[in-house]
N, C-alpha and C positions, 0 to 999 in steps of 0.2 A: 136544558140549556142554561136557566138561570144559574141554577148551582153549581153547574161547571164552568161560567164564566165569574159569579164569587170566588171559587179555589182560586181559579187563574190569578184573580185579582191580589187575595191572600198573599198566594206564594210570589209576587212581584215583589211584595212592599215585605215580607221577611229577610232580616239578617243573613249573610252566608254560612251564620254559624249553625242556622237549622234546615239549611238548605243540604249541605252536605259538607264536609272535607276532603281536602287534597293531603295524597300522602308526600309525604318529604323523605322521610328514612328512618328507619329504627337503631336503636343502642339496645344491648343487653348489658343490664350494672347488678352486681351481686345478686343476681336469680330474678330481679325485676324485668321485663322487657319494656323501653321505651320506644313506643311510636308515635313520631313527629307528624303533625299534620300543618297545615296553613292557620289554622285557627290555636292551635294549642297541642300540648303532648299529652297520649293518653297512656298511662304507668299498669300493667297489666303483673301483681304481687302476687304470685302461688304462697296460700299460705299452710294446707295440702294438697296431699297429689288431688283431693274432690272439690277445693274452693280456692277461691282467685278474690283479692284485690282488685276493682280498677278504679282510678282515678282522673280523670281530666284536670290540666293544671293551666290555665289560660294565663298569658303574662298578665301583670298590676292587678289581679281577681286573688281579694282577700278569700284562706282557706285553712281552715279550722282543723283542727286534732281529731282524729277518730275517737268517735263514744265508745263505737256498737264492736268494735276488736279486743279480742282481750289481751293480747301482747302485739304491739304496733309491730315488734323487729322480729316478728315468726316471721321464716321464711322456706320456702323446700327447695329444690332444683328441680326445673321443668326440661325437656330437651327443646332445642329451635332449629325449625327446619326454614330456610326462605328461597326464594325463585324469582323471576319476576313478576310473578300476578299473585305469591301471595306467601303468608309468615302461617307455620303452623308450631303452636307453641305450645306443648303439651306431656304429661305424665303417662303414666300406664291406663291410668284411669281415664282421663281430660284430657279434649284438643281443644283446643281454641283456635278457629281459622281466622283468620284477617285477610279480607281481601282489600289489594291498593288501588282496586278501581275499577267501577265504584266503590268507595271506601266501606265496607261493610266486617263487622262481627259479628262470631257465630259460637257458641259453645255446643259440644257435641261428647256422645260418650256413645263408646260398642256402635260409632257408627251413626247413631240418629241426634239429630239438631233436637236442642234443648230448649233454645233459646239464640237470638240475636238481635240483633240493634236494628229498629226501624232508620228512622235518620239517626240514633245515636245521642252523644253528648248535646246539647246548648247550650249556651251562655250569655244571659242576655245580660242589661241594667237593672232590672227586678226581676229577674225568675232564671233561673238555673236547674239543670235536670236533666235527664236521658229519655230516650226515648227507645220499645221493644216492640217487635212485632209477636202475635198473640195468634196462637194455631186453633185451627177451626173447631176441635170439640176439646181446647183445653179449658181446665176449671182452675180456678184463682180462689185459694182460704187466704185468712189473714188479716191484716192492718188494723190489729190489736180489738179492743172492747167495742166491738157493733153489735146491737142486735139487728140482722138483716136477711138472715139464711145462711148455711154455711159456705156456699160459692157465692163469693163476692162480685164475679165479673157482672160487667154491664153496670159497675157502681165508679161515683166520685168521690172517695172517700177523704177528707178534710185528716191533716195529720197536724194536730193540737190538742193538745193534751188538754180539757176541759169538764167543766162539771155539768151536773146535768141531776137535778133534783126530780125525784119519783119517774124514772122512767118504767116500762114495762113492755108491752109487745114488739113495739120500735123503737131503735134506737140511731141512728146517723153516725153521732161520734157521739163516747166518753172520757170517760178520765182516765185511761191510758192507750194511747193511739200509741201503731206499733207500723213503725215504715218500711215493712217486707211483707213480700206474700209468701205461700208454697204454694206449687202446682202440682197439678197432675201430672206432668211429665218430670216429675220428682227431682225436684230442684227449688230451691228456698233462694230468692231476692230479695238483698238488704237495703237500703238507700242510706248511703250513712250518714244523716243529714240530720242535724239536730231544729233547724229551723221551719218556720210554717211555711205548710205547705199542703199538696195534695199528693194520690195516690189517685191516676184516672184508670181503672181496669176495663178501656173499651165502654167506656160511657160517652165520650166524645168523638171519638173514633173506635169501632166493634171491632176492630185486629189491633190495634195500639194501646198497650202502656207505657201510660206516660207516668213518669217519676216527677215532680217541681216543687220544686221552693224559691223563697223569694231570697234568700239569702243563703248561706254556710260550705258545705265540704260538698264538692259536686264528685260523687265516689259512690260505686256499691260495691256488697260484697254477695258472690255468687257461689252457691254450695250446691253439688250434687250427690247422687247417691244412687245405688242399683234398687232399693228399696225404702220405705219408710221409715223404719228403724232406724235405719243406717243413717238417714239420713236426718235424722235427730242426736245420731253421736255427732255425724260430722259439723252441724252448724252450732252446735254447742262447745265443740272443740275448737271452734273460730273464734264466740262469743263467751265463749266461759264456761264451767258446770255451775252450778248449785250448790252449794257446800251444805254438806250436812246440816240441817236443822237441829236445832237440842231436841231430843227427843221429848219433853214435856212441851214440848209444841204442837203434838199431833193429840192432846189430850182435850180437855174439853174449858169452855174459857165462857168466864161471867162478863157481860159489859153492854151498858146500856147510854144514852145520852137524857140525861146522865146521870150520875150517885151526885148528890148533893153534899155531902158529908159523911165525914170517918164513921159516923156511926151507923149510916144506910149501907155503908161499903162494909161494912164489919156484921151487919147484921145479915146481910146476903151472902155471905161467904160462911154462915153457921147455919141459916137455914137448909145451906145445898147439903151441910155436913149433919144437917140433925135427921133431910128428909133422903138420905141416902144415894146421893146422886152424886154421881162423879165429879171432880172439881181438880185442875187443875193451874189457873191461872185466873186473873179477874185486872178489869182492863178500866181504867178511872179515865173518862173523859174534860172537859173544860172545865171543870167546876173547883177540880184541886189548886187550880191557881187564881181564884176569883169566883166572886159569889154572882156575879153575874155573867149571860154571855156576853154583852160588849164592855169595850174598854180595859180587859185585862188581859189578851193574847199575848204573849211574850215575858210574861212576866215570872213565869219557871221557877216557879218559889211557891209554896205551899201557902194556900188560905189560910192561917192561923185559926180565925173564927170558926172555923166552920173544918180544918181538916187540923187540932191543934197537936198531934201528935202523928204528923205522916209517917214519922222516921218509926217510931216504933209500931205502927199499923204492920210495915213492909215487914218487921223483923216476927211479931207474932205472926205473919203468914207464913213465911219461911218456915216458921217452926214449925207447921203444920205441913209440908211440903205446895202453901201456894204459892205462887209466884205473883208479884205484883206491875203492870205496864201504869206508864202514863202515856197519855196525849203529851204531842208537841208540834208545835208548827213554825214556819217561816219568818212569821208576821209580827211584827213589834209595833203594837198601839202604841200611839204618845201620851198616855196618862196610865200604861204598863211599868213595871216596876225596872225593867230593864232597858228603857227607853233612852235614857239620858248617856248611859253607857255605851249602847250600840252606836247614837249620832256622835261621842265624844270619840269613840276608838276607831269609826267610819268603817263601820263594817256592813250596813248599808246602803244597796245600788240607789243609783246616782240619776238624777234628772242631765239632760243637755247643758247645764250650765255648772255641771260638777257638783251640785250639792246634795242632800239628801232628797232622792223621791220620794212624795207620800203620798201615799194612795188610800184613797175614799175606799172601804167595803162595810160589808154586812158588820165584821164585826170592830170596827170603827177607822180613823184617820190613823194612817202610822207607815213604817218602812219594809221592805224585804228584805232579809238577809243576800247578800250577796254572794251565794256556796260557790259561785266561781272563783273567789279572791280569796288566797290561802289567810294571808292573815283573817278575816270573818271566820275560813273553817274551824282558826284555832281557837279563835274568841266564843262560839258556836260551841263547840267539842267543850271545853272546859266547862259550860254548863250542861252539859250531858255528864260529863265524867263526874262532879259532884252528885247527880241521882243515880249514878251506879254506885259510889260509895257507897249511898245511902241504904243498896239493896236492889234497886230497880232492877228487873229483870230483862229488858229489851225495850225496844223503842218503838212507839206508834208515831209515825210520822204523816199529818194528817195535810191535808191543801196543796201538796206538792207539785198541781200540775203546773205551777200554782196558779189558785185559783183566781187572783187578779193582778195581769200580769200589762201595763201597758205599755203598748209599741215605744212609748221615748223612753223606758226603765234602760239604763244604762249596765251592763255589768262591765265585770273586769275584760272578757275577753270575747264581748260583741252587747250589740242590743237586746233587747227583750225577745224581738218575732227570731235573732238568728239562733237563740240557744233554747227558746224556749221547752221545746221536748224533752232536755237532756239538763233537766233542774232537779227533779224527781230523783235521775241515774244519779247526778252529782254528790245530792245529798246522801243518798245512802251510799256510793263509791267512799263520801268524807267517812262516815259513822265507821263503816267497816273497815276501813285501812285504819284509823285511829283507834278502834277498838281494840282491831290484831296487833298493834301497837304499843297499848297500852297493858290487854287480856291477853296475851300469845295463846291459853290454854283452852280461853273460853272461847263457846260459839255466841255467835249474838243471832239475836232474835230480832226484824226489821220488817215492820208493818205498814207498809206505804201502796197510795191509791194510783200516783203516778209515777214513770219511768222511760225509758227506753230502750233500746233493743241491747242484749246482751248486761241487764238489771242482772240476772240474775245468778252472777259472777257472786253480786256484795250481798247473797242471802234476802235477795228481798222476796216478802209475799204479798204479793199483790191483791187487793180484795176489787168486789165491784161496784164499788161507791155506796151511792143513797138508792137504792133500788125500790118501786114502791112498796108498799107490804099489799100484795095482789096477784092473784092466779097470776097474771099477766107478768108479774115480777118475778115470778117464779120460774116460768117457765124458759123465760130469759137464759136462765143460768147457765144449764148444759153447755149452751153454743157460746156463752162466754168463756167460761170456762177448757175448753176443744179449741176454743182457736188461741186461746192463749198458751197453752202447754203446744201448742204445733209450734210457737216461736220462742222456745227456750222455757218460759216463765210455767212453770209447772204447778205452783202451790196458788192460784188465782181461785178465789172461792168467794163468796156471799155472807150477808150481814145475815145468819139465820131466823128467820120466822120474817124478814124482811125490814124496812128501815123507815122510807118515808109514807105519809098521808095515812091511810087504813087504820084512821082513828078507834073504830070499831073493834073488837076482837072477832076474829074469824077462826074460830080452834080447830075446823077439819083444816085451813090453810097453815095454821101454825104446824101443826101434827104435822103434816105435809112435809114441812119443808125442814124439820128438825130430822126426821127420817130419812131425808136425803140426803143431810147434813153428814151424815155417818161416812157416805162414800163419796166425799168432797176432801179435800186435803186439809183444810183447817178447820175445826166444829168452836165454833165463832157465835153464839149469841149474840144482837147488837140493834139498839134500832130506839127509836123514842118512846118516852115513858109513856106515851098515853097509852098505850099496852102494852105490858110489860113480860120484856124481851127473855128473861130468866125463866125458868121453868116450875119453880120452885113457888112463883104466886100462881098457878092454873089450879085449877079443878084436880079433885085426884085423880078420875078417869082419863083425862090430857097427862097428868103428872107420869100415872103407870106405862103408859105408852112409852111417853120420852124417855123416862128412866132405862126403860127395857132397850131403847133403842143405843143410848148414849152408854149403857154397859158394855152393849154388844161392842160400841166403838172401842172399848177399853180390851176387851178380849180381844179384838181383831189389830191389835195394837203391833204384833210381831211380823204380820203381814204386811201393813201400812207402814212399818219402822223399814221392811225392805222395798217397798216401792220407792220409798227417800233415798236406802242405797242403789236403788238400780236408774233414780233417777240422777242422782250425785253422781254415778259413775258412767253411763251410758248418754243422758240427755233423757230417756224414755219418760215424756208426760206420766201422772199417775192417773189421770183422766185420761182417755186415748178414743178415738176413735173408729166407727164401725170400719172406715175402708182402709185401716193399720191390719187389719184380718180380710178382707175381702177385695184387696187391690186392685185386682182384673175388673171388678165393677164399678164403671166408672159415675155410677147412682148414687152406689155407698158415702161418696164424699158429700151428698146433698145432706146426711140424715144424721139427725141431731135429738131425736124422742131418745134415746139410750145412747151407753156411753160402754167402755172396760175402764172397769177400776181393778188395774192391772191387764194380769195377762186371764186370771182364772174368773172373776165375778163380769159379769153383763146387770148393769141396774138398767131399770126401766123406772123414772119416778114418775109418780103422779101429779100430775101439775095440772088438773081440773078437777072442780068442786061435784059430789054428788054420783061419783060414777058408780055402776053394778058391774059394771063389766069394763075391761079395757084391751085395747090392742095393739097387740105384743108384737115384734120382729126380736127373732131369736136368730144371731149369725148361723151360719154353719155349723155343722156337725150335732153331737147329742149335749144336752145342759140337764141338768140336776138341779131342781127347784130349789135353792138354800134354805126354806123353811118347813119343806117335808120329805124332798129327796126323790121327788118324783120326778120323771126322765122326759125328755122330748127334743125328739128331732127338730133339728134349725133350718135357719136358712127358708122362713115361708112366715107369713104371718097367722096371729092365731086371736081367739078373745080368751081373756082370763079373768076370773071373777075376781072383784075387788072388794078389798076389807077395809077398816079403818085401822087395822091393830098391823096391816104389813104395806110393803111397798112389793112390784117385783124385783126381786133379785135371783141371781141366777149363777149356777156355779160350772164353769165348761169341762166337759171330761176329760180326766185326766193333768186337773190339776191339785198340786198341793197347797194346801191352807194353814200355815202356822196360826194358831192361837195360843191364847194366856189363860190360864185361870181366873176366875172375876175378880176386879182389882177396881176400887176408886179413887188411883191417884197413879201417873204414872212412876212415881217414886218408891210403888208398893213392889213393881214388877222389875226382876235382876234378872229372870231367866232359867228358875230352879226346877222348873216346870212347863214343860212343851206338850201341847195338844198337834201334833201335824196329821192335820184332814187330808184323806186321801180319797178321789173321786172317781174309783174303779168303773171301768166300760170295756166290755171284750174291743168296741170297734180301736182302742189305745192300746197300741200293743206297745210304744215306748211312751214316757213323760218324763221331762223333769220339773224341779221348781227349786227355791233357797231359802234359805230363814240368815238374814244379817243380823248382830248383833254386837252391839257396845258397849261403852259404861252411859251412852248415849248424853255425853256434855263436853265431852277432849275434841277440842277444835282437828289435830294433827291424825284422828283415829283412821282414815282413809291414806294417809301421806304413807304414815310409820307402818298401817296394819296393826294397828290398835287393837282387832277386831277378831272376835269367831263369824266365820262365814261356812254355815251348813251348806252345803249342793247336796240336793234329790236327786233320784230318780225311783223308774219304773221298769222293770220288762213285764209284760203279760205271754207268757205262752198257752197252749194251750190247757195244761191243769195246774201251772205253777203262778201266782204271783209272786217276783220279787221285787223288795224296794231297799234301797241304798241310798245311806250318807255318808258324805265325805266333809272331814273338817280341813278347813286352813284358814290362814291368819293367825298370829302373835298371842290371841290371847287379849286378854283386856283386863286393867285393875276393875277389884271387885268384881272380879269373875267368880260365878260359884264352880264350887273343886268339882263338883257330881250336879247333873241334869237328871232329873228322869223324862223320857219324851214317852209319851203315850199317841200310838199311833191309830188313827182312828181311819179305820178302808171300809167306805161307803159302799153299797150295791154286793154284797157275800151275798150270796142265796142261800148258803146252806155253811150247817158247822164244817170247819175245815176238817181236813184228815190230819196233817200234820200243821206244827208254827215250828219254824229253827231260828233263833238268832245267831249270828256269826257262826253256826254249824251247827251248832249243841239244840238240841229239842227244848222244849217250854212248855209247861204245864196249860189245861187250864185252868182257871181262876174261879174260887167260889162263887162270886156274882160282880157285878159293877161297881160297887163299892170299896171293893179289893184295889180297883186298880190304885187310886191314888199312894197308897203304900207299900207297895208290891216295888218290887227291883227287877220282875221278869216275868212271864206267865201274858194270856189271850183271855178276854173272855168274848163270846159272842150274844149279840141279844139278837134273837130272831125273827122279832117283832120290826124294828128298824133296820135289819139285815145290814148291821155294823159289826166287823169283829174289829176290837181293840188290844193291842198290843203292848204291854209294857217292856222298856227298855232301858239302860241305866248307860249313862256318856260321860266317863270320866274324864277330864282337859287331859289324857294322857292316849285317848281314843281318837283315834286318825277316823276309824271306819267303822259303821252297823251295817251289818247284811241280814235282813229278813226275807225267809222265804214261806211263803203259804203253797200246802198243795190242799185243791180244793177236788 
């Protein structure tokens, strides 16, 4: 009785704008539908036939620009059907019902309700938001960096972008809160609201979500889809793709907090090269601009003392094919070398009384650049564009959530609490429009902690801050990792060997987590010197491990280069999730111990200290152990013994596996030489798979068709295997004239009877050492029941057809 006469009470003393709406009438204006209510109009934008706009637009309620859209003025044509009890507004795919009374919406596909509005919009004097009703066994991922489980419902999750030093088993909020969920009933909610606020998933009420902020754009944007997949083209297609990463991005990268001096930064970058370890980038933290950490943030100018030749640091790496980043941040101390400049040209945000804010932190008293005010972008950008001259290879842009941001901070186009999510997005939106700008041909490379939805338009990669160095930090990562590739941001990965506290060295944790590093999207060393984060100071028994491991990254490089294409072109996470392959089970979405890296590898890391044995879920169907080729059925759990020298990994049958020859620099590998692993199983009677390929740095390579793009496949019958490639694409400069592809079909039993390429028969081959010189010819080892195929792909070759009769 008591708590039903508090509701009562409640709902007395509520506003009528959360009470409900009266309809008034609708307008349809250039593909938009307007429906008028009592309280305000709500703008229902198909942006395609699977996602919608909707806005509420209340008279005298200030309302902000969309972040999270990647072209405001997309539009489709939906059909409208109206009556008088209700508007259905809908594509082939999408209805959208509206009923006039009780005012209610509904989004529905093939018939079943997806989604619809509890009471709907509100609008109050501090807090603005909608509100959904939540179906009884639906499950909720998302709302960016938590560590919480992967169904988030029955949480309040806090949407502010903030920092969070050594976390590990739990995490509430971090440094990039992401203001959508996906569900299980396969559909992705956006809130497009840059301002603070929450995400309630049935915490406060177990059937309601509720969307609020205190401030900004009271709008989401709603995407469905018949499946998973699809449904990561489609919300990517709203919020932007990914644009190509330089391909020396996916290679392996030195950086610590921090190189002190040119000469600790020059002497790490020849130890990797004298103790044969891959190197392709090295990443200088606070120290190149100030010999201390406080007092010199913003000063973007080289320590003389201490870095007195930066410029030609950057040009002898080049010549080696390293690339050089710096740090950069927001924040302009007032005894910073660029301090006097910034308050003279007013390019930083403002207190309530118009003058310069300055804000007290960690690394001393000074201002924030204001990235909402075009003039600051310019003044900003010009000092970026002087360390590109200089050679700099991309930008680490570090604080962004940002890290001290307070409620009177003024910007050009609201307060601190209304834009603060979308400081992060802004700043790299500036970097990358003025880069494409400046660089038409070049991609850029953009290293940032915070963001917001639809980031990952302006190339950003997202990392997961200061993580502790600890089992517990480690184990973190997966489900950071999963939920952030579910909402666009696919390249989200981890400071390796881990960042903060774990003053200690822990070398099975280090091992650990450099081994997983491999099947994470960026292999990122990074973390405080009191153990140091490079590989290259451990023990040699730690050293041969990582070495081995970080090779393998470098061989696996042609697989990993088309996960970037299929993510650039599709939306598809390169991390993905168990219930992306097991969707009917609606458990699979809980489960976070393993991951697909891609479509063909299942990793399972190890993320506890000491184990003999560990246990395993292998999805569906039969898998190929990647390190001995041994076979086992999925879809049940198993224990597996555990090494220090492997992690599991697992290869699903009947997939293709492009690799490289051993290379330690991605600048070694053009392409001249193709390994494609093939993972024969009677129960695959078809497969296919691709190998993309570029000059991997032409920003336009996807627009134009820059590109050779291999497509696989498979038939198995019953005595013949055949496998086919097919080329298209343009081509690419520095393309080599002739490929040789050495085809490697795991699980033969026995010597074949015949090999034919394209018709003609093929010898075989003296031994395994033939192949790499050979233009044609099989050999078989019987021991590993591999036969391997040689093949010769002139850029004048449309097609290879191999047939095996076994």
């Amino acid at each position: 009785m008591w708590r039903q006469f508090i509701a009562l009470c409640i709902v007395a003393v509520l506003p009528t704008s959360v009470l409900g709406k009266t309809f008034l009438g609708h307008e349809l204006q250039q593909h938009t539908l307007i429906v008028k209510t009592d309280e305000g109009d709500l703008h229902f934008r198909p942006i395609n036939p699977e996602s919608v706009e909707v806005s509420f637009n209340k008279p005298n309620v200030k309302q902000l620009d969309s972040f999270a859209l990647a072209d405001s003025n997309t539009s489709v044509p939906f059909a409208l059907q109206a009556n008088s009890e209700t508007l259905i507004f809908s594509s082939k795919e999408l209805q959208i019902v509206i009923k006039k009374q009780p005012f209610s919406v509904a989004f529905k596909k093939n018939g079943k309700t997806l989604l619809e509005h509890e009471s709907g919009f509100f609008s109050l004097d501090s807090m603005r938001g909608v509100r959904f009703k939540l179906q009884e066994q639906e499950k909720l991922l998302g709302g960016g960096q938590r560590v919480l489980g992967m169904d988030r419902r029955g949480q309040r999750l806090k949407l502010y972008n903030q920092t969070f030093w050594g976390y590990s088993y739990e995490a509430k909020a971090l440094y990039y809160s992401l203001p959508g969920v996906l569900s299980s009933n396969k559909y992705i909610l956006v809130f497009d609201n840059s301002a603070k606020g929450y995400l309630d998933l049935g915490k406060s009420d177990k059937d309601v979500m509720q969307l609020e902020a205190v401030a900004g754009r009271n709008a989401y944007i709603f995407v469905a889809a018949d499946d998973y997949p699809e449904l990561m083209d489609n919300y990517t297609k709203v919020t932007g793709k990914q644009p190509l990463p330089p391909r020396w991005a996916l290679g392996s990268f030195a950086s610590r907090f921090g190189y002190h001096s040119e000469e600790e930064v020059r002497n790490v970058v020849k130890l990797y090269q004298q103790q044969d370890i891959p190197l392709d980038a090295v990443i200088i933290d606070i120290y190149w601009f100030g010999k201390d950490v406080r007092g010199h943030m913003g000063s973007l100018d080289w320590e003389r003392e201490t870095f007195p030749t930066g410029e030609k640091m950057i040009q002898d790496f080049k010549a080696d094919n390293i690339k050089t980043l710096l740090v950069t941040e927001p924040y302009f101390i007032n005894t910073s070398k660029q301090w006097q400049s910034a308050v003279e040209e007013g390019v930083l945000a403002k207190n309530l009384a118009g003058d310069t804010r300055k804000i007290d932190m960690f690394f001393g008293l000074g201002g924030l650049i204001d990235i909402f005010d075009p003039k600051a972008q310019d003044w900003f950008w010009n000092h970026y564009d002087r360390l590109f001259k200089q050679g700099v290879a991309g930008v680490w842009g570090d604080l962004g959530e940002p890290e001290a941001h307070p409620s009177d901070v003024i910007h050009a186009i609201g307060s601190a609490d209304e834009v603060h999510n979308a400081f992060g997005h802004t700043w790299a939106g500036m970097l990358y429009n003025k880069h494409l700008q400046h660089y038409p041909d070049d991609r850029l490379f953009i290293l940032m902690r915070a963001g917001f939805a639809g980031s990952q338009r302006y190339g950003m990669l997202p990392w997961t801050g200061d993580v502790e160095r600890s089992w517990g930090g480690l184990s973190a990562q997966v489900e950071l990792s999963l939920q952030m590739g579910l909402l666009g941001l696919a390249y989200n990965h981890s400071d390796l060997g881990g960042f903060a506290r774990g003053d200690e060295l822990d070398t099975e944790l280090y091992i650990r987590w450099l081994q997983y590093g491999v099947f994470q999207p960026i292999y990122r060393v990074h973390g405080l010197e009191t153990v140091a984060p490079e590989p290259v100071f451990h023990d040699e028994a730690t050293k041969n491990i990582v070495r081995n491991y970080i090779k393998l990254r470098y061989q696996l490089l042609p697989y990993i280069y088309t996960l970037s294409y299929e993510n650039s072109t599709s939306g598809m996470p390169m991390m993905r999730p168990l219930f992306f392959a097991e969707p009917d089970k609606l458990s699979a979405m809980d489960y976070k111990d393993g991951y697909f890296w891609g479509d063909a590898f299942w990793v399972n890391p190890i993320d506890k200290p000491n184990l003999e044995t560990k246990t395993e879920y292998l999805p569906e169907g039969y898998w190929f152990n990647f390190w001995d080729d041994s076979i086992k059925l999925g879809g049940k759990q198993f224990e597996s013994k555990v090494t220090l020298e492997q992690i599991p990994v697992w290869v699903k049958a009947g997939s293709f596996v492009p690799m490289a020859p051993p290379h330690n620099n991605t600048e070694q590998y053009h392409g001249e030489q193709v390994i494609v692993h093939y993972y024969h199983h009677d129960s695959v009677s078809q497969a296919q798979g691709q190998l993309y390929q570029d000059d991997g740095k032409y920003r336009n390579s996807l627009q134009e068709q820059r590109y050779s793009l291999f497509q696989f496949s498979a038939q198995n019958n019953k005595n013949a295997l055949t496998l086919e490639a097919h080329k298209s694409g343009n081509g690419y400069q520095e393309e080599p004239e002739r490929r040789q592809f050495i085809w490697t079909i795991h699980n033969i039993q026995s010597q074949p009877k015949a090999v034919s390429i394209n018709g003609e028969t093929t010898q075989a081959l003296a031994d395994q050492k033939a192949l790499s010189k050979a233009t044609t010819g099989f050999w078989f080892d019987p021991t590993s029941q591999q036969l391997n195929i040689v093949s010769a792909w002139n850029n004048s070759t449309e097609t290879i057809r191999i047939k095996v009769i076994q």
